[in-house]
C-alpha positions in Angstrom: 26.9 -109.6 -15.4 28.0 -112.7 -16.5 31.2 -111.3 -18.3 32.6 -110.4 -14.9 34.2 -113.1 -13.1 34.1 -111.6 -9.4 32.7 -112.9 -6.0 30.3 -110.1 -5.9 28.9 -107.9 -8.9 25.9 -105.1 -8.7 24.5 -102.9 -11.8 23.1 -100.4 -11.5 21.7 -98.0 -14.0 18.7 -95.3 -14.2 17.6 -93.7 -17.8 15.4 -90.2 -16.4 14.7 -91.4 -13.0 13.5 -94.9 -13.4 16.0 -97.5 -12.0 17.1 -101.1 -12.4 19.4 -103.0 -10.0 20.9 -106.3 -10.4 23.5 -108.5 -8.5 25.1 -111.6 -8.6 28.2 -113.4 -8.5 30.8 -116.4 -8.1 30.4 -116.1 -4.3 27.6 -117.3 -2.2 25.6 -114.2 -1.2 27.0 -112.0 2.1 25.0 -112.0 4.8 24.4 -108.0 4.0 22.2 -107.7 0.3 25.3 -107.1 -1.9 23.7 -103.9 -3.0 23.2 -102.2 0.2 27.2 -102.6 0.9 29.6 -99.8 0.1 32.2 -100.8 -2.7 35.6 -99.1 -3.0 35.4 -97.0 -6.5 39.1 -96.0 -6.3 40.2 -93.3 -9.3 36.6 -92.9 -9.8 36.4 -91.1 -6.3 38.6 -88.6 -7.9 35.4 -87.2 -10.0 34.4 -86.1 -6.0 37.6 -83.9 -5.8 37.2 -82.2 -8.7 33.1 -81.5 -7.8 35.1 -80.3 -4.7 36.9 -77.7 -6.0 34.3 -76.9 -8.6 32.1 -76.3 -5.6 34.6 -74.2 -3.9 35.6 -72.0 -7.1 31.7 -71.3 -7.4 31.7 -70.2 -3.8 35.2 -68.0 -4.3 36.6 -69.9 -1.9 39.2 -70.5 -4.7 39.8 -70.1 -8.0 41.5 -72.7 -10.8 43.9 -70.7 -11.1 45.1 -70.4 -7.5 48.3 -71.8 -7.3 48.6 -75.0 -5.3 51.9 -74.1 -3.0 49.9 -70.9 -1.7 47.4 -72.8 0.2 50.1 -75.4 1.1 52.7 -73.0 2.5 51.0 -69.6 3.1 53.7 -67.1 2.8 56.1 -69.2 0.8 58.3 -67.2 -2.0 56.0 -67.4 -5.1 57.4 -69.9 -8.1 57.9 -69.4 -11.5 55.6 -71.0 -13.6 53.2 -72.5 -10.3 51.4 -75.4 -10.7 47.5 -74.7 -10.5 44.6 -76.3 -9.0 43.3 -76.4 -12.4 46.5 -78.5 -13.8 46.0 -80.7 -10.7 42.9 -81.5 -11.3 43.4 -81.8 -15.2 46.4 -83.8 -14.8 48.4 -81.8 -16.6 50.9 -80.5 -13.6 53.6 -82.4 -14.9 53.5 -84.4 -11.6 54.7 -88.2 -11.8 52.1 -90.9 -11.9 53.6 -91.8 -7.9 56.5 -90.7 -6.4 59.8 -92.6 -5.9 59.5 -92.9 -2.6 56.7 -94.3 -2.2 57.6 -97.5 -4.3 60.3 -99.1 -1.7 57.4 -99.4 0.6 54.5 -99.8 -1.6 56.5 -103.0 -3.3 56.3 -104.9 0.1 52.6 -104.0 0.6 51.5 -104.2 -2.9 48.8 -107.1 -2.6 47.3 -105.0 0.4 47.8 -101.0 0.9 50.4 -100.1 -1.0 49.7 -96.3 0.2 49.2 -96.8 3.7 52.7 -96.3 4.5 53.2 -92.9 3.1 52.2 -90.5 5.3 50.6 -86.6 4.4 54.3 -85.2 5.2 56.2 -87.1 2.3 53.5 -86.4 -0.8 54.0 -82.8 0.6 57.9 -83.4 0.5 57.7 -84.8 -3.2 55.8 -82.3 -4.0 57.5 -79.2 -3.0 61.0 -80.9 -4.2 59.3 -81.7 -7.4 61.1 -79.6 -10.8 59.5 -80.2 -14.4 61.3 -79.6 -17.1 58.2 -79.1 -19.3 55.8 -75.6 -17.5 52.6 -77.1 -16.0 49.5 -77.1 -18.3 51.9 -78.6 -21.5 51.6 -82.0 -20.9 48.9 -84.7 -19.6 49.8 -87.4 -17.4 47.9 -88.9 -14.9 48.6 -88.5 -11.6 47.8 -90.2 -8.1 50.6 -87.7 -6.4 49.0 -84.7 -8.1 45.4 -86.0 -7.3 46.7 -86.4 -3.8 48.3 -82.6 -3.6 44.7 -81.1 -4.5 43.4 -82.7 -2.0 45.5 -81.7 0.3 45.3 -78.1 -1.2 41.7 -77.7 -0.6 41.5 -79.0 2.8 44.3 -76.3 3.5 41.7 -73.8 2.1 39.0 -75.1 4.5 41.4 -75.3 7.3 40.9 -79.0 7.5 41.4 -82.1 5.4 40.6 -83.1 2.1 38.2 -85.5 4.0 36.9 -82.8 6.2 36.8 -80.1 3.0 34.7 -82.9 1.1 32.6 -84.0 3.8 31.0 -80.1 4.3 31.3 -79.2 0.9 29.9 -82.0 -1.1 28.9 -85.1 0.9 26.9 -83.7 3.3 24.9 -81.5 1.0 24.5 -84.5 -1.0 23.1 -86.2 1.7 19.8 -84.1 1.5 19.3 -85.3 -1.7 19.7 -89.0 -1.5 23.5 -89.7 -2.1 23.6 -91.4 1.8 25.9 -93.8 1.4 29.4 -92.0 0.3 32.5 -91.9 2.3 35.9 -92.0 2.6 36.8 -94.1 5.6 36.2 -97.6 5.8 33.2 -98.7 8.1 34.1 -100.7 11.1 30.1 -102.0 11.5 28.4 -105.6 10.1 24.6 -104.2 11.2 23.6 -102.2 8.2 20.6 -100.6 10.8 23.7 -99.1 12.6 25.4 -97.6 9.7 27.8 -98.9 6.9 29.0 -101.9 6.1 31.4 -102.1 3.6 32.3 -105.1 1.1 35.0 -107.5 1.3 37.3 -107.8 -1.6 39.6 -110.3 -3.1 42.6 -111.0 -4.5 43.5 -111.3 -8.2 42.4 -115.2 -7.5 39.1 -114.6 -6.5 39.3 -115.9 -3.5 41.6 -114.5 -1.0 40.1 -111.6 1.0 41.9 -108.6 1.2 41.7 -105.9 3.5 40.1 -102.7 3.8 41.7 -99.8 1.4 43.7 -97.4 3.4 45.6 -94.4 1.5 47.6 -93.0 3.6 49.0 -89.5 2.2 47.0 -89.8 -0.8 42.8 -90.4 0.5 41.7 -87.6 -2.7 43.2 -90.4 -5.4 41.4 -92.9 -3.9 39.7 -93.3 -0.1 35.8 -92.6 -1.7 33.4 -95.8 -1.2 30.2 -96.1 -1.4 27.0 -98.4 -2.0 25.3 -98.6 -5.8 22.5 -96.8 -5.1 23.6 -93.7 -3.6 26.6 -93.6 -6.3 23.8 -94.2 -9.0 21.6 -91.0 -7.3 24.9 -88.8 -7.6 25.2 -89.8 -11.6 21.3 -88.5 -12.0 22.3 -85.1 -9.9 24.7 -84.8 -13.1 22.4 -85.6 -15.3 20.1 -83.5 -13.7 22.2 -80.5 -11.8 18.9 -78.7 -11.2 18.1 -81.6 -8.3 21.0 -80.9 -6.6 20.2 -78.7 -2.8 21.9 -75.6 -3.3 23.0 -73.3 -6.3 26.9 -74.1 -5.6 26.3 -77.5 -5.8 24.1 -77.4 -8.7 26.5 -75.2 -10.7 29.4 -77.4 -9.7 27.5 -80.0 -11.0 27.0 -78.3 -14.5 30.5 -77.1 -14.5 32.0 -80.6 -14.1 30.1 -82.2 -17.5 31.9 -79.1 -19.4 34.6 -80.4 -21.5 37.8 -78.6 -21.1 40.8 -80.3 -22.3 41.6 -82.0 -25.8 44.4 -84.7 -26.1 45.5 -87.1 -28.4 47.7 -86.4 -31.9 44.2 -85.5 -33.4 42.5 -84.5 -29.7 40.5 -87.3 -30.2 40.3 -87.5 -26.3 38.5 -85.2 -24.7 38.2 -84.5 -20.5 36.0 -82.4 -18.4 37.8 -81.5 -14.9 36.3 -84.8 -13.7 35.0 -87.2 -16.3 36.7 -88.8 -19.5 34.1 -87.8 -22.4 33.9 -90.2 -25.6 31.6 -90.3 -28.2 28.9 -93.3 -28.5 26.3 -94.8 -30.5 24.0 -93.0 -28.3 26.2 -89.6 -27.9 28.4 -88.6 -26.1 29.4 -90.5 -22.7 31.3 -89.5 -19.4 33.0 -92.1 -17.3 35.7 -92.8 -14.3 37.1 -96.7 -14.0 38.5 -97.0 -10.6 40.5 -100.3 -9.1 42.1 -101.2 -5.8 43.9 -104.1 -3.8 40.3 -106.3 -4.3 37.9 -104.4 -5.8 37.2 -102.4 -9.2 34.2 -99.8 -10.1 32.7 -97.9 -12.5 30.7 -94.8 -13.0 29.3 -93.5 -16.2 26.3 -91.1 -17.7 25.6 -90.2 -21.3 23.2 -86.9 -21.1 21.3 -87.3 -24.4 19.3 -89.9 -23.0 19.6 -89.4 -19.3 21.4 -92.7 -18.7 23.2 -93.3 -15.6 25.3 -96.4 -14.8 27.0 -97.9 -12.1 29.2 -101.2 -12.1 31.0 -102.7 -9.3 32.7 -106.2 -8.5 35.5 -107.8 -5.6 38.5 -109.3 -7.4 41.3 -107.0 -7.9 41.6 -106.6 -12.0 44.4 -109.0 -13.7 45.6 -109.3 -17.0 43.0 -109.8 -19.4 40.7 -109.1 -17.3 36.8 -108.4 -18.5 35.6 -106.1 -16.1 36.4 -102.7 -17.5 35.3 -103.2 -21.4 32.5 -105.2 -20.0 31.2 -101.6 -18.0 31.9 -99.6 -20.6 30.3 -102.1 -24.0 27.3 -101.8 -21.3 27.1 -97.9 -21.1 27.3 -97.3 -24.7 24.2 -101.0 -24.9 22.1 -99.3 -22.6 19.4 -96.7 -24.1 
């Protein structure tokens, strides 16, 4: 912990059930315990979407090869060549990291919520004017807009939203199993008796506070938060898929530590639909790093040794800064 220079730090980490927490920081303590507070994980939320549509293949609500424009407009001429759910998820759609619309805005908003300003309507828009020159499935790059269209995507195959897709199809099943504390909203509340309370986070000087995370079109790259504990209890359900409360879930949950996509001159880098894989000391480990306007997270299990481990800190990351080799040395220390 003492490698991260933050206001507010928690660890977290389990190896086959038994758990450790520890917090700390530059900060004086909040008047909440630091590790009871939800944390925004960022990109690491986007391990939830893809446990989301895992979920929702396993239930033949849809497959991964169900093209993502026939759940967004029903009836639409089919494409050539249609980008997948599976090359969404994968990033390999051939999507842009963010549209070029969005960066006018996002510029003037950048220390804050540089997504709050663009709306459901215009990812659709840059999606459905998007061309590639390269066919989807050739190529990875990763991809906030394309994280944000299969979110999008699902909800439309729920009739709902991604939020309303995730909440019935993951997070409240989850709930019966101890992940409590996961959402994608922020939490208006200080009494942690009455429900969430959510962290404050800080600029890249430690100091300022910034406000809440808002995402605007693009909640599925981004919107999950949630508190250490309840994060740590969903690493364990992937370490252990047979905990989880239903068969969907629980093949969801095995289906999303398979590895499915090499990259790399020498595919040295490999991916499940979720989780970057690497090898370590220890064996292999899976992993998510996720940053926002004031706060920065990390998830990460290695299933040889049932280790689970959860890092998160408020100060937005800055050049040089310690937080994310810090996480990850500490995955690959742990036993």
């Amino acid at each position: 912990m003492d490698a991260v220079d933050a206001p507010d730090v928690v660890v977290a980490w389990s190896r086959r059930g038994e758990r450790a927490v520890c917090t700390g920081g530059t900060a004086p303590a909040p008047p909440v315990s630091r590790e009871v507070l939800r944390y925004e994980i960022g990109s690491a939320g986007k391990t939830l979407t893809g446990l989301l549509l895992a979920a929702m293949v396993h239930a033949g609500r849809v497959r991964w090869s169900t093209p993502a424009h026939a759940l967004l407009t029903p009836g639409g001429t089919p494409r050539p060549n249609p980008i997948t759910l599976l090359h969404l998820v994968t990033h390999t759609s051939g999507l842009p990291p963010l549209p070029v619309g969005l960066y006018p805005g996002a510029l003037r908003h950048r220390t804050t919520n540089p997504y709050a300003g663009y709306s459901t309507g215009r990812v659709l828009e840059a999606f459905a004017r998007h061309r590639s020159r390269r066919p989807p499935g050739s190529r990875w790059r990763y991809s906030n807009l394309g994280a944000a269209v299969l979110g999008h995507a699902l909800g439309a195959a729920c009739d709902t939203s991604w939020e309303g897709a995730l909440e019935q199809r993951v997070l409240a099943p989850l709930r019966r199993v101890g992940v409590v504390n996961v959402g994608t909203a922020p939490a208006p509340g200080t009494d942690p008796s009455r429900g969430p309370v959510d962290a404050v986070g800080h600029g890249r000087d430690g100091v300022t506070p910034v406000p809440p995370l808002l995402m605007g079109g693009f909640p599925a790259a981004g919107a999950v938060r949630g508190d250490p504990v309840s994060l740590l209890r969903l690493l364990e359900l992937h370490l252990r898929p047979a905990g989880a409360p239903d068969p969907v879930t629980a093949a969801a949950l095995e289906t999303v530590r398979t590895p499915v996509l090499r990259r790399g001159r020498r595919g040295e880098r490999t991916h499940t639909v979720t989780w970057f894989r690497e090898e370590g000391p220890r064996g292999p480990v899976l992993f998510h790093a996720g940053a926002t306007c004031g706060q920065q997270a990390f998830l990460g299990f290695r299933p040889g040794t049932g280790t689970a481990l959860v890092v998160v800190c408020t100060r937005r990351f800055r050049l040089n800064d310690t937080f994310p080799a810090a996480a990850r040395g500490l995955l690959d220390a742990l036993p």
